[in-house]
KOLVO-323008 format. One line per 10 residues: their letters; for each residue x, y, z of C-alpha. Coordinates in Angstrom, 2 decimals, m for minus. Layout:
N
a	X,Y,Z  ...
This chain:
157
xxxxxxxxxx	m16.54,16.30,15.10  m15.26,13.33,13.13  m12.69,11.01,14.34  m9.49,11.12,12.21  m8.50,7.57,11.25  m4.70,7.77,10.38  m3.82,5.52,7.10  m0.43,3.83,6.20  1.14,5.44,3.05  1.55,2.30,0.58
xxxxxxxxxx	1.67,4.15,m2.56  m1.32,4.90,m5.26  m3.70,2.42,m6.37  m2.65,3.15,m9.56  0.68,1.45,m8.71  m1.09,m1.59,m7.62  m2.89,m2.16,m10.78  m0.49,m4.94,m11.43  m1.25,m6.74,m8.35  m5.08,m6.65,m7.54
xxxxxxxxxx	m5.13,m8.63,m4.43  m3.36,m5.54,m3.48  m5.94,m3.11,m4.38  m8.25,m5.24,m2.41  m6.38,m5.87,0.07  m5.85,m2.00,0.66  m10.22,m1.28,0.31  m10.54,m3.93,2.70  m8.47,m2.11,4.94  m9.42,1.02,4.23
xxxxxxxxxx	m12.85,m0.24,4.86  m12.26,m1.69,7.93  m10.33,1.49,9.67  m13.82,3.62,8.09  m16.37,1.22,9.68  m14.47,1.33,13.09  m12.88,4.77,13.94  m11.83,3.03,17.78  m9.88,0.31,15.25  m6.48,0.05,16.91
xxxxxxxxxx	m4.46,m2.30,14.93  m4.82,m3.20,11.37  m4.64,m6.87,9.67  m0.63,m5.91,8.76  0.27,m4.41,12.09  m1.25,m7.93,13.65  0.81,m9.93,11.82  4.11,m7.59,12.02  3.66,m8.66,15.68  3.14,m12.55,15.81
xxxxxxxxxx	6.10,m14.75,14.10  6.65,m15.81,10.78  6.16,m19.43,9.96  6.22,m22.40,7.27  3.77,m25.14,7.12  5.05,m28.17,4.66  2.43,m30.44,3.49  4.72,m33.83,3.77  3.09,m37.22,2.74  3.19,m38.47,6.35
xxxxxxxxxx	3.44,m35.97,8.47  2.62,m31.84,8.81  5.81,m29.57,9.80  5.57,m26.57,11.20  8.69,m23.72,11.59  8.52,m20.60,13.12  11.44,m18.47,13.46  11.33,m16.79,17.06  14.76,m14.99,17.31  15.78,m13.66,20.30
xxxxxxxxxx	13.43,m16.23,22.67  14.95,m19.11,25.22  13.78,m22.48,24.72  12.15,m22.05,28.20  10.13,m19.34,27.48  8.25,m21.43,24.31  5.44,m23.95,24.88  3.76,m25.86,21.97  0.55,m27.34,22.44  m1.49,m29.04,19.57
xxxxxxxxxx	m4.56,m30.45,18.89  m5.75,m32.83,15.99  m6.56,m29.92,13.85  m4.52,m26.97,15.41  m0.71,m26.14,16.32  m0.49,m22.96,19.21  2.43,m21.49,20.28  3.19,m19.04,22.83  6.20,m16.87,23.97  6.85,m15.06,27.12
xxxxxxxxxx	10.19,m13.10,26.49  11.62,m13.09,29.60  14.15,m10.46,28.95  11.90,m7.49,29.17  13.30,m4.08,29.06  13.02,m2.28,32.89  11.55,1.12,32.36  14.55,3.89,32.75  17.17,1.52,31.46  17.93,3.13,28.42
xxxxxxxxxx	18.37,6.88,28.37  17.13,8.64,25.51  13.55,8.87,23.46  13.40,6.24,20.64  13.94,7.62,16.87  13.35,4.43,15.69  12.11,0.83,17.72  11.87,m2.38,15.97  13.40,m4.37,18.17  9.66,m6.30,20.12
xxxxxxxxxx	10.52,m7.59,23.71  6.67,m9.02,23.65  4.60,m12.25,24.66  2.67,m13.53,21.48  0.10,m16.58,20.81  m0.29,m17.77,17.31  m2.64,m20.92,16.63  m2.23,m22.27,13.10  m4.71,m24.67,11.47  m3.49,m27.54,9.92
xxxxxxxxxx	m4.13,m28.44,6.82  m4.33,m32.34,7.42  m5.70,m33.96,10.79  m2.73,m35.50,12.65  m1.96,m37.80,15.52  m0.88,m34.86,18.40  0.40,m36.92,21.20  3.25,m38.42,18.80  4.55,m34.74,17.54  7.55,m33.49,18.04
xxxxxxxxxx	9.34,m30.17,18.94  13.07,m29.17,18.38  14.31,m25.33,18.91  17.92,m24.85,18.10  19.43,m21.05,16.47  16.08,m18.82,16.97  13.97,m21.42,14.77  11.16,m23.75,16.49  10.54,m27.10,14.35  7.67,m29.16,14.94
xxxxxxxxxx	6.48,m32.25,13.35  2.99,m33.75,13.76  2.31,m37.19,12.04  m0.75,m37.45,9.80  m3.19,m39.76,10.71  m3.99,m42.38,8.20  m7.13,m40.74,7.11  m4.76,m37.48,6.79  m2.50,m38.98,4.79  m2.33,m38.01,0.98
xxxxxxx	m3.00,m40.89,m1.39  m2.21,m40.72,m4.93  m5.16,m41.71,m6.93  m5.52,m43.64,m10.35  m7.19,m42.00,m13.44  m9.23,m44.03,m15.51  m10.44,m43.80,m18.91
């Protein structure tokens, strides 16, 4: 008997055609959920559940934001490496079971922990960044190290 591997609806290819990163995209997933039938989560649900974030390429310095609505400063740490930014949340305001009456018609609303490491596109001096959380929206900035740092070149004839 053959496992059943249920697909997202995202429309015919031939409405893609204009965008073919994605039709790729879409065989690539398609793909994947064929080669493993016990695949739980694809690439798009992964990323539904870890934050969205901005990384700016400044000439000194690498800053990172990640919007994280709904978390306390106290449950957010931010560790970094030369090369890597992680951060983790614990929501501390989970939901007790048999709080809420009622069976869900719709839930969108995530009371979840998460853990997102983001390379960094220039190596940067990690014991001198800095952190700043204020409205929902986590701001960190990591000088560059001088090696990291962009440097305009000259073009000669």
């Amino acid at each position: 008997m053959a496992t059943q591997v249920p697909l997202k609806k995202q429309g015919a290819i031939s409405e893609k055609i204009g965008n073919p990163q994605g039709v790729l995209a879409d065989m690539e997933r398609w793909a994947g959920n064929w080669m493993s039938p016990f695949h739980l989560f694809d690439r798009s649900t992964l990323q539904e559940m870890l934050p969205c974030c901005d990384v700016l390429d400044r000439d000194n310095e690498i800053v990172v934001r990640v919007a994280l609505p709904g978390f306390k400063k106290k449950d957010i740490e931010v560790s970094a490496t030369d090369t890597t930014l992680t951060i983790q949340g614990k929501s501390s305001e989970q939901i007790e079971e048999g709080k809420l009456a009622g069976d869900y018609y719709r839930k969108e609303i995530r009371n979840e922990n998460f853990m997102r490491t983001i390379r960094l596109p220039a190596i940067v001096e990690d014991q001198k960044a800095e952190a700043c959380f204020k409205n929902g929206l986590l701001e960190v900035s990591l000088p560059k190290t001088e090696g990291g740092k962009r440097h305009t070149l000259e073009i000669k004839d």
